[in-house]
DOKOLTI-494873 format. One line per field, with one value per residue: x, y, z of N, C-alpha, C in turn. Coordinates in steps of 0.001 Angstrom, whole numbers, padded with zeros to 6 digits. Layout:
N
n_u [X; ...]
n_v [Y; ...]
n_w [Z; ...]
ca_u [X; ...]
ca_v [Y; ...]
ca_w [Z; ...]
c_u [X; ...]
c_v [Y; ...]
c_w [Z; ...]
***
This chain:
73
n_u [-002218; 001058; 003572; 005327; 006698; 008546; 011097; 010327; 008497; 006378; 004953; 002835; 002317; 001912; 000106; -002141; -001998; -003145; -005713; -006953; -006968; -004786; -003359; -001812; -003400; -002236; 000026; 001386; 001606; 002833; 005246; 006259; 006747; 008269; 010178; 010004; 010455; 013515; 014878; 014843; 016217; 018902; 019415; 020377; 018584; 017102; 015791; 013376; 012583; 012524; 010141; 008466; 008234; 007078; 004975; 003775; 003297; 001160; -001021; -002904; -002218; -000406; 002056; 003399; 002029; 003503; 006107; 006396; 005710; 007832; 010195; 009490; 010082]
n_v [006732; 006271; 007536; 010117; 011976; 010663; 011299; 012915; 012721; 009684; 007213; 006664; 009539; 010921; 009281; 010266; 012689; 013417; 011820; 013721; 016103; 017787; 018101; 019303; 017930; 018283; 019583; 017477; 015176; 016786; 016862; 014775; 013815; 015352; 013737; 011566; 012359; 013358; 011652; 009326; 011039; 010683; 007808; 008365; 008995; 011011; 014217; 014175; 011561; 011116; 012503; 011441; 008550; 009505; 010213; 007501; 006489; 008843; 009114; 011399; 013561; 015865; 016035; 018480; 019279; 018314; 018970; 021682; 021338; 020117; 021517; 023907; 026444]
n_w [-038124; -037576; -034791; -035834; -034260; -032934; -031636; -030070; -028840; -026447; -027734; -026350; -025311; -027625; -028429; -026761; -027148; -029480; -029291; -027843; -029620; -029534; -031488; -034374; -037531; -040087; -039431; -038633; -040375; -042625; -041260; -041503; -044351; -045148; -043652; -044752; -047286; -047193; -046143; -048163; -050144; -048742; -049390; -052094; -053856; -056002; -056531; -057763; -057696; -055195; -054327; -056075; -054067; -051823; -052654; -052955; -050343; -049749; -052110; -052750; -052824; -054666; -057271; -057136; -054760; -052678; -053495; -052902; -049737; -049077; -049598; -048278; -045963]
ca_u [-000893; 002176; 004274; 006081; 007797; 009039; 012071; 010316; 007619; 006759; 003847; 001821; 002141; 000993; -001839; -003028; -002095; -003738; -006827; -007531; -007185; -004099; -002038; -002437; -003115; -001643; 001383; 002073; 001583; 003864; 006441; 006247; 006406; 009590; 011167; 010197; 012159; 014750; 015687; 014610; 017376; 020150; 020363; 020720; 017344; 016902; 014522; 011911; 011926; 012120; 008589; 007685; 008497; 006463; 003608; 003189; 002723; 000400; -001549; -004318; -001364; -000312; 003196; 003650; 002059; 004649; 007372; 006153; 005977; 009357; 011094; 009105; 010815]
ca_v [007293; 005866; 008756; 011202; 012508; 009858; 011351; 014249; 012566; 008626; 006564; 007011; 011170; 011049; 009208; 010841; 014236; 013178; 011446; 014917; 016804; 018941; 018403; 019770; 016859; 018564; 019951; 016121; 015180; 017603; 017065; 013301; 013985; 015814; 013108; 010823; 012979; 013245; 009801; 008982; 011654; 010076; 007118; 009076; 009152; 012132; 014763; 014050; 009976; 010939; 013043; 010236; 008304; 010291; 010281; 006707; 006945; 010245; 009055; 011886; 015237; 016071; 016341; 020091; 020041; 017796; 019563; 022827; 020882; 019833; 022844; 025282; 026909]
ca_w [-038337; -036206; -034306; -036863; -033452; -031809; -030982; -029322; -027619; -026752; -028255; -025660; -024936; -028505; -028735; -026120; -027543; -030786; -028675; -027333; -030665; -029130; -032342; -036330; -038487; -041383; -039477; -038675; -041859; -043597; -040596; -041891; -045413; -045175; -043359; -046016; -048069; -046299; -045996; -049929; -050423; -048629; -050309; -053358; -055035; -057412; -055677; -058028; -056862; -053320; -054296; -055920; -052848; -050933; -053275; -052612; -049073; -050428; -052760; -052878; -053394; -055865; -056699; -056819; -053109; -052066; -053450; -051674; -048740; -048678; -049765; -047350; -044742]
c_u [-000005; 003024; 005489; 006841; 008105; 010053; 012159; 009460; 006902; 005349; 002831; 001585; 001602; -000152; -002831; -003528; -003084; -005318; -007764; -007622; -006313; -003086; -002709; -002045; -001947; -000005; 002040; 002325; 002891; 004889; 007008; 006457; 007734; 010489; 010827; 010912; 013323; 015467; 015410; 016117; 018744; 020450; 020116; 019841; 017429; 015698; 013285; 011514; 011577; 010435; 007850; 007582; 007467; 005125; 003159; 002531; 001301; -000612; -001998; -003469; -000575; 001280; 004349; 003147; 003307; 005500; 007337; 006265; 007275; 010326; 010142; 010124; 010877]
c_v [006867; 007247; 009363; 011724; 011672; 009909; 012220; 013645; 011200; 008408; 006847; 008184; 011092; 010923; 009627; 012220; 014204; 012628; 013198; 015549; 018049; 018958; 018763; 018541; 016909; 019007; 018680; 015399; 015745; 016824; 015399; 012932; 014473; 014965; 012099; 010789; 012832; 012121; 009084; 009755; 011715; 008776; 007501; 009437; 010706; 012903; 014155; 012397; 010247; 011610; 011861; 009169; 008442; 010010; 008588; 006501; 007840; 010139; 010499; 013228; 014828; 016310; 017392; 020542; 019130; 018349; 021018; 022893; 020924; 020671; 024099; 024990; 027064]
c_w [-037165; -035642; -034906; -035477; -032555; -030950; -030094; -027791; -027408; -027057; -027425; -025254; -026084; -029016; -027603; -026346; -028499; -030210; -028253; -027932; -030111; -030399; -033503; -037028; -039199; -041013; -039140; -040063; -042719; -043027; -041541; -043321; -045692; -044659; -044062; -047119; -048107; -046578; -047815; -050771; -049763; -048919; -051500; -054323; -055470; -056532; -056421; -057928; -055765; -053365; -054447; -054401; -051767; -051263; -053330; -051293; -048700; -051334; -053436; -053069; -054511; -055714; -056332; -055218; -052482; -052138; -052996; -050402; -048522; -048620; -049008; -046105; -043592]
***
């Protein structure tokens, strides 16, 4: 996985964070998943492309967990 926070923290604080097992897969994941979104839904795609979208990247969810993902709070 390449760094979902790059704007927080630089390639190398990460893979070290991630080397040491100080981060949540899944909350990277999601965080990464939503900004897939995100950006699928400003150039204009239709929510349910930008899922799709997503679900390529995703293979293995489904597209009701994606769209839980994205729309949680």
């Amino acid at each position: 996985m390449h760094n979902p926070i790059s704007e927080l923290v630089s390639d190398e604080v990460f893979s070290q964070l991630r080397s040491q097992r100080l981060l949540d897969e899944k909350q990277l994941r999601d965080y990464h998943i939503r900004q897939i979104f995100r950006h699928a839904r400003s150039k204009k795609l239709s929510a349910a492309d930008a899922i799709e979208s997503v679900q390529a990247e995703y293979p293995y969810l489904q597209f009701d967990t994606i769209r839980k993902i994205v729309y949680r709070k």
